[in-house]
N, C-alpha and C positions, 0 to 999 in steps of 0.2 A: 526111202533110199533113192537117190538120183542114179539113173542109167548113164552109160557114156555119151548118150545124144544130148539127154540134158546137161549135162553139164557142158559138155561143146558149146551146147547155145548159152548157157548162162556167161560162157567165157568168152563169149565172141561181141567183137565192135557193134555188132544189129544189136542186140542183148542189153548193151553198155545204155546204148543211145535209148532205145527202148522205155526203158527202166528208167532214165532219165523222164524222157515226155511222162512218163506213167505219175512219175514224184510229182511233177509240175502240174499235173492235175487234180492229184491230190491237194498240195498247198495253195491253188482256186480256190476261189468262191464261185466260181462260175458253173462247179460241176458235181454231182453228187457223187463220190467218193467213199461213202461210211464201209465201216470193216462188216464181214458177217461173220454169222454163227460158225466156229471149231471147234470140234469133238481132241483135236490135237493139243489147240492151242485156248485157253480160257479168257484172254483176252480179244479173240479174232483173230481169222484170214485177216488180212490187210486187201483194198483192194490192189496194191502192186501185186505180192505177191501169187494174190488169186489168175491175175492177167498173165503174170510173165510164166508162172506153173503150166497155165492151158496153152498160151502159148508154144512152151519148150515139147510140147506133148504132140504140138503138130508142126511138125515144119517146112510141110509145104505149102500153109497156109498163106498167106499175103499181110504179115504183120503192120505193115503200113496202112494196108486198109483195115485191119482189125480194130486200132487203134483210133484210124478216121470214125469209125464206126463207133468204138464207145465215148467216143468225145460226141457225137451226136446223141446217142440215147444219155447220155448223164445230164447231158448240159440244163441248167438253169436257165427257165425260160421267164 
């Protein structure tokens, strides 16, 4: 169940864009991206969805560095 903060951030331009960069990593080869294990979902978390979840859950984090940040530990070296 989404709370009204989350869903503010899922509907908001930061959110959009976000979620954008997020896809574009995934469709890399540059970046390790694989889904994990869901007890929800039998197919897997997605990593989008895994990011933008933890994300919406804090918001006064600094999602831009967040994001620098797991573009650094994924990346294919």
């Amino acid at each position: 169940m989404a709370t009204i903060r989350n869903r503010k951030f899922f509907e908001s331009e930061k959110a959009v864009h976000l979620r954008e960069v997020l896809v574009n990593m995934t469709e890399s080869d540059k970046y390790r991206t694989r889904s994990m294990y869901s007890t929800l979902d039998k197919n897997g978390l997605t990593f989008v969805d895994k990011h933008m979840n933890y994300m919406s859950q804090y918001p006064n984090i600094d999602h831009d560095q967040y994001v620098l940040n797991l573009k650094l530990m994924t990346k294919i070296r």
